[in-house]
PAGURO-956259 format. One record per residue: residue number from 1; y, z, x of N, C-alpha, C in turn. Coordinates in steps of 0.05 Angstrom, whole numbers, padded with zeros to 5 digits, always signed. Layout:
<atoms>
ATOM seq    nyy    nzz    nxx   cayy   cazz   caxx    cyy    czz    cxx
ATOM NUM      Y      Z      X      Y      Z      X      Y      Z      X
...
</atoms>
This chain:
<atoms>
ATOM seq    nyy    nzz    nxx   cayy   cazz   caxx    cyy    czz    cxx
ATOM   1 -00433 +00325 +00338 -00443 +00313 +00314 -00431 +00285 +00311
ATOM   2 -00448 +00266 +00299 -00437 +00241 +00299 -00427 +00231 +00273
ATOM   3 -00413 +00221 +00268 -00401 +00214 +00248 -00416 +00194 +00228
ATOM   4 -00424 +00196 +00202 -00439 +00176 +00183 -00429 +00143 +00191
ATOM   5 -00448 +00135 +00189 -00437 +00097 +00193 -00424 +00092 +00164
ATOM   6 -00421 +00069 +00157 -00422 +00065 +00128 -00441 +00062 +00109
ATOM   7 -00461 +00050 +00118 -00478 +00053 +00108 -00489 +00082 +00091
ATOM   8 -00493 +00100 +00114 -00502 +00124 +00105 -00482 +00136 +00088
ATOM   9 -00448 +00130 +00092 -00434 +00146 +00076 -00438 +00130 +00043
ATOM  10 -00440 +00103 +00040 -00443 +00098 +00017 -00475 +00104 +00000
ATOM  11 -00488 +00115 +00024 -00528 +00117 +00006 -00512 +00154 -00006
ATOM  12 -00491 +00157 +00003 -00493 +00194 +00004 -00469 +00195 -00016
ATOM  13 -00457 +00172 -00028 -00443 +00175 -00042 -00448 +00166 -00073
ATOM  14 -00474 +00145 -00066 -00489 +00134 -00090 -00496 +00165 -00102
ATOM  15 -00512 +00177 -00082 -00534 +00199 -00088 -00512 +00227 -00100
ATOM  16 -00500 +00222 -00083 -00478 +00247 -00099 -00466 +00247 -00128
ATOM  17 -00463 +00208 -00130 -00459 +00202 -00163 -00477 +00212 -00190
ATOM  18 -00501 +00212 -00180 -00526 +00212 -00194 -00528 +00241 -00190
ATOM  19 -00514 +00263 -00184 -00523 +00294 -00185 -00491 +00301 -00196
ATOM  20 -00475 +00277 -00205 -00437 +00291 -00217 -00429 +00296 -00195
ATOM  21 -00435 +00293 -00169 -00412 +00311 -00150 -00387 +00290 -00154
ATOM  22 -00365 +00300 -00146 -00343 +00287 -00139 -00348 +00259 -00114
ATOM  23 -00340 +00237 -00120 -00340 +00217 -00100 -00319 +00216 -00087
ATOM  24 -00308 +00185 -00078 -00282 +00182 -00068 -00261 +00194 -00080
ATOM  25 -00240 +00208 -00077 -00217 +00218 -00095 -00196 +00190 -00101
ATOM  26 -00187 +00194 -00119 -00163 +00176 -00125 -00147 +00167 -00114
ATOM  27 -00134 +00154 -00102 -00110 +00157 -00086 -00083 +00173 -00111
ATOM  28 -00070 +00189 -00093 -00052 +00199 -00109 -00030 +00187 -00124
ATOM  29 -00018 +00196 -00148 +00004 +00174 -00158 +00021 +00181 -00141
ATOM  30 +00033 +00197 -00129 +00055 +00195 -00099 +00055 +00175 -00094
ATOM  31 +00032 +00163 -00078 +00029 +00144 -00060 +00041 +00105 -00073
ATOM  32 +00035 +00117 -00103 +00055 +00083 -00114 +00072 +00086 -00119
ATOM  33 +00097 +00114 -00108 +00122 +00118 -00119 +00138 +00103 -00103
ATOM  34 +00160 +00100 -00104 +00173 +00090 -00084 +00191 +00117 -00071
ATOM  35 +00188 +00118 -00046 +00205 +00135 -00039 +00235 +00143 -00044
ATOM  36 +00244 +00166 -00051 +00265 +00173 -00058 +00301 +00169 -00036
ATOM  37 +00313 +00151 -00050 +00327 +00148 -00029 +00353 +00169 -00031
ATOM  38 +00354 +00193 -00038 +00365 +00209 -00026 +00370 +00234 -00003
ATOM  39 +00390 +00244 +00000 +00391 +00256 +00028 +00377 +00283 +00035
ATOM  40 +00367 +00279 +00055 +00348 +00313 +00055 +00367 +00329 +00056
ATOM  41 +00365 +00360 +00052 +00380 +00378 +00059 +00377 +00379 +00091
ATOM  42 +00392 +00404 +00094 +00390 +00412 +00115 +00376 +00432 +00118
ATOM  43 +00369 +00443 +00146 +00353 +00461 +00153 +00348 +00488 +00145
ATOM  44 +00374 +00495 +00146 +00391 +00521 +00142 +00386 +00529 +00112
ATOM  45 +00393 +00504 +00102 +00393 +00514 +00071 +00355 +00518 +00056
ATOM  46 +00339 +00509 +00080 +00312 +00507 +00064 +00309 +00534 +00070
ATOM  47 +00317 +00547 +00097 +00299 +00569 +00112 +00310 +00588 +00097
ATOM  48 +00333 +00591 +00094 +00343 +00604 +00074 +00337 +00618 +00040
ATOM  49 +00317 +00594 +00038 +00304 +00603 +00008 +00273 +00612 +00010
ATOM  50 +00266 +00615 +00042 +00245 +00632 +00042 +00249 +00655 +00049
ATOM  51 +00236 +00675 +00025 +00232 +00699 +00034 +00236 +00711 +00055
ATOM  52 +00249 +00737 +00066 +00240 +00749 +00094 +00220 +00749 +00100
ATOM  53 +00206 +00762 +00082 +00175 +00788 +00080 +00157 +00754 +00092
ATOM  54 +00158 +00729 +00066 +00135 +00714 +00077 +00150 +00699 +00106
ATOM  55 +00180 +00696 +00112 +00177 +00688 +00143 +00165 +00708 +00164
ATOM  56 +00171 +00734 +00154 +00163 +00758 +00175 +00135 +00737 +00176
ATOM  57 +00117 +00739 +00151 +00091 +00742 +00161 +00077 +00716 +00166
ATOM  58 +00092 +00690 +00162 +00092 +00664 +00183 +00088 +00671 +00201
ATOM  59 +00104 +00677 +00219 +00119 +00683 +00243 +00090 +00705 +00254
ATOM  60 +00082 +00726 +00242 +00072 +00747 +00254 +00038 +00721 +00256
ATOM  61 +00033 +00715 +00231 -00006 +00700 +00230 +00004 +00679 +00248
ATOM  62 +00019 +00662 +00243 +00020 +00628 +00267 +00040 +00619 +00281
ATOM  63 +00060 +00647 +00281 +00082 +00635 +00306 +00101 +00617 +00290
ATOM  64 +00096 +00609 +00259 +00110 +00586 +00262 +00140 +00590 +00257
ATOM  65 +00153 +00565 +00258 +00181 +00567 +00271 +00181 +00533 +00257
ATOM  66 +00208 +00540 +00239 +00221 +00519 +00223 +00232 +00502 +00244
ATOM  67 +00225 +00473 +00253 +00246 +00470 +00268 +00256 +00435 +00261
ATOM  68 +00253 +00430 +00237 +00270 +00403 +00224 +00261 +00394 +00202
ATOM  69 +00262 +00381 +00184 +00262 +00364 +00148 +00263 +00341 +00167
ATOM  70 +00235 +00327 +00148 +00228 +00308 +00156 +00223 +00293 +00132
ATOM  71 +00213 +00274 +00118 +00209 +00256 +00100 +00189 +00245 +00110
ATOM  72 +00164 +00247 +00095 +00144 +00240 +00091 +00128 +00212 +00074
ATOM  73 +00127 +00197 +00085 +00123 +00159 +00072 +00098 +00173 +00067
ATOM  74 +00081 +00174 +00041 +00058 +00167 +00029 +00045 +00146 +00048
ATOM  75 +00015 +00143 +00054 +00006 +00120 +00070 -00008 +00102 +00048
ATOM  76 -00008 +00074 +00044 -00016 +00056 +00033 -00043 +00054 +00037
ATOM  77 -00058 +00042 +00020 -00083 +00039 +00018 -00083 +00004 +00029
ATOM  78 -00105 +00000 +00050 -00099 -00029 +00065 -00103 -00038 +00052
ATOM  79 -00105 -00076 +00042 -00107 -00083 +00027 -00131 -00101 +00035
ATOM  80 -00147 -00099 +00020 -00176 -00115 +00020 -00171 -00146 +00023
</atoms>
C-alpha cells in the first residue's frame, strides 16, 4: 500500500472536518515542557515496584526484560 501524498492527506482531512471526525491531534503540553533536570532512578528500584503476577505475565505474552531508564526528549514540532 502506498502512502497518501499531501495532497490527498489534506482533501481527507478537509472531508473528515465536515463529518466531526477528529483531525490533526494537538501536539502534547509535554512537548513545551522543559525537560526535568533531575536524576533517574535506578533500575532496581523501578523493577521492584512491579508486581510479580504482572512481571510473571510480561515475561510469559513478550519476553520482555527490563534492561535500563532512559529519559525521553519530547520531539519538537519543525519550525515552518
Amino acid at each position: 500500500m502506498e502512502w497518501p501524498d499531501e495532497q490527498a492527506e489534506a482533501a481527507y482531512l478537509s472531508e473528515a472536518s465536515t463529518r466531526d471526525e477528529p483531525g490533526t491531534p494537538e501536539p502534547a503540553t509535554l512537548a513545551a515542557q522543559p525537560p526535568v533536570d533531575r536524576a533517574l532512578p535506578d533500575l532496581e528500584s523501578l523493577v521492584a515496584k512491579v508486581p510479580p503476577e504482572l512481571a510473571a505475565l510480561l515475561d510469559n505474552l513478550f519476553r520482555a526484560r527490563f534492561t535500563a531508564v532512559r529519559r525521553l526528549v519530547p520531539e519538537r514540532p519543525a519550525a515552518s
